[in-house]
C-alpha positions in Angstrom: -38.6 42.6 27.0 -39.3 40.5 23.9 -36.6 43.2 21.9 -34.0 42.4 24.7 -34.4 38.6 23.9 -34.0 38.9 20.0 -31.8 41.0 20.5 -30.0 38.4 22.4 -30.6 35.7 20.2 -29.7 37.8 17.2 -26.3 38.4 19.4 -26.1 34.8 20.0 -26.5 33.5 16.4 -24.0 36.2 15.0 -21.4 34.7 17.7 -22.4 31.3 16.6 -22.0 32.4 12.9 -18.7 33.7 13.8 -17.3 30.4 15.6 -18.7 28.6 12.8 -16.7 30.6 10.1 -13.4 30.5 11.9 -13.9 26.9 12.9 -14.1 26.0 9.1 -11.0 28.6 8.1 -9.4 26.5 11.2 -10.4 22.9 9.4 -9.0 23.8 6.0 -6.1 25.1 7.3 -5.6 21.5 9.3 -6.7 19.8 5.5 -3.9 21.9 4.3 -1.2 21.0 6.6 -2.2 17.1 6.4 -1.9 17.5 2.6 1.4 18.9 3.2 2.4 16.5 5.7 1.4 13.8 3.2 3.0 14.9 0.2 6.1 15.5 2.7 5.7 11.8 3.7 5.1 10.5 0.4 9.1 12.3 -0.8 10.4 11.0 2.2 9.3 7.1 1.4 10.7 7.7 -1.9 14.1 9.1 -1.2 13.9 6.4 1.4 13.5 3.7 -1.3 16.1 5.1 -4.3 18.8 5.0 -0.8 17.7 1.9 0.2 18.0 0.5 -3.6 21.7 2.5 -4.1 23.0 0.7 -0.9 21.6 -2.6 -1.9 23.6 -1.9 -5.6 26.4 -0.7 -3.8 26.4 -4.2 -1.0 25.8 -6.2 -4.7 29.0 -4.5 -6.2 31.3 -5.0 -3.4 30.2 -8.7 -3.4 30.9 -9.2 -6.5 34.2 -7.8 -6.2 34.8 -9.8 -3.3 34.3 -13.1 -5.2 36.4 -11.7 -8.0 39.0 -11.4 -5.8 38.6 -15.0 -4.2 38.8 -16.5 -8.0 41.5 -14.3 -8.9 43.4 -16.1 -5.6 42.6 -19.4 -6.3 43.4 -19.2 -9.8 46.9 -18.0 -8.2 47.4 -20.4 -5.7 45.8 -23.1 -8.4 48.8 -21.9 -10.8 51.5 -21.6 -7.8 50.7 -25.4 -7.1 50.8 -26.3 -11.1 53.6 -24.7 -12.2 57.2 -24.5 -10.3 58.4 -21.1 -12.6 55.2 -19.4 -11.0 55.8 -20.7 -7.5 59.4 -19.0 -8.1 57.8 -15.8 -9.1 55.4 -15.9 -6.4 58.2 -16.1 -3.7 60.4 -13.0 -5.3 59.9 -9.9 -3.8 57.5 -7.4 -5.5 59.4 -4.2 -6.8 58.4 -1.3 -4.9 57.2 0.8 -8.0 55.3 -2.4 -9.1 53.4 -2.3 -5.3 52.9 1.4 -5.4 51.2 1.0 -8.9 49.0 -1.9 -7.7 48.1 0.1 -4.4 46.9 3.1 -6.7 43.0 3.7 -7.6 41.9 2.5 -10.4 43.0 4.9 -13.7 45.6 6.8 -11.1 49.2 7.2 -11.4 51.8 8.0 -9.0 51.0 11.2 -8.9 47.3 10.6 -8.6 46.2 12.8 -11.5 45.4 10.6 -14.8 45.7 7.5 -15.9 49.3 5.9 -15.6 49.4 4.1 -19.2 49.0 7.4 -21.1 
């Protein structure tokens, strides 16, 4: 009888053992995955910041060239009132090739390869 209960206990310690080991190989595999997630988490926050920082640059530029623009109109309109040859100028019709030009990117041409002055 006492062989069939240390036997049993032996039987019961080695299953214990066993848990135990694949408990721990479970636990670092978990560590593992957290450090992974973490590190993913970590890229993401900082992708997340350099967009964040390129749309704020971008929202900065296009207000910028926004107020440009304003100026450039008031220093227009601030001319059209001053100055009767420029009021007469401003009421002409613009040229069609002098439109197109202005309605290209900056650098195009016509054509929309190159720069037009070269």
């Amino acid at each position: 009888m006492l062989i069939g209960v240390v036997a049993t206990l032996g039987a019961g310690v080695a299953v214990l053992a066993w848990q135990l080991t694949e408990t721990r190989d479970d636990l670092r595999a978990a560590e593992q995955g957290l450090d992974q997630s973490i590190a993913t988490i970590a890229a993401q926050q900082q992708e997340m910041a350099e967009y964040e920082a390129a749309v704020k640059a971008q929202r900065e530029r296009e207000q910028a060239a926004r107020e440009r623009a304003a100026q450039a109109e008031r220093r227009l309109q601030n001319l059209e009132a001053s100055d009767e040859a420029v009021q007469d100028w401003s009421d002409a019709r613009v040229p069609d090739g002098v439109r197109d030009w202005l309605r290209e990117p900056a650098g195009g041409d016509r054509t929309g390869h190159g720069d037009a002055t070269k």
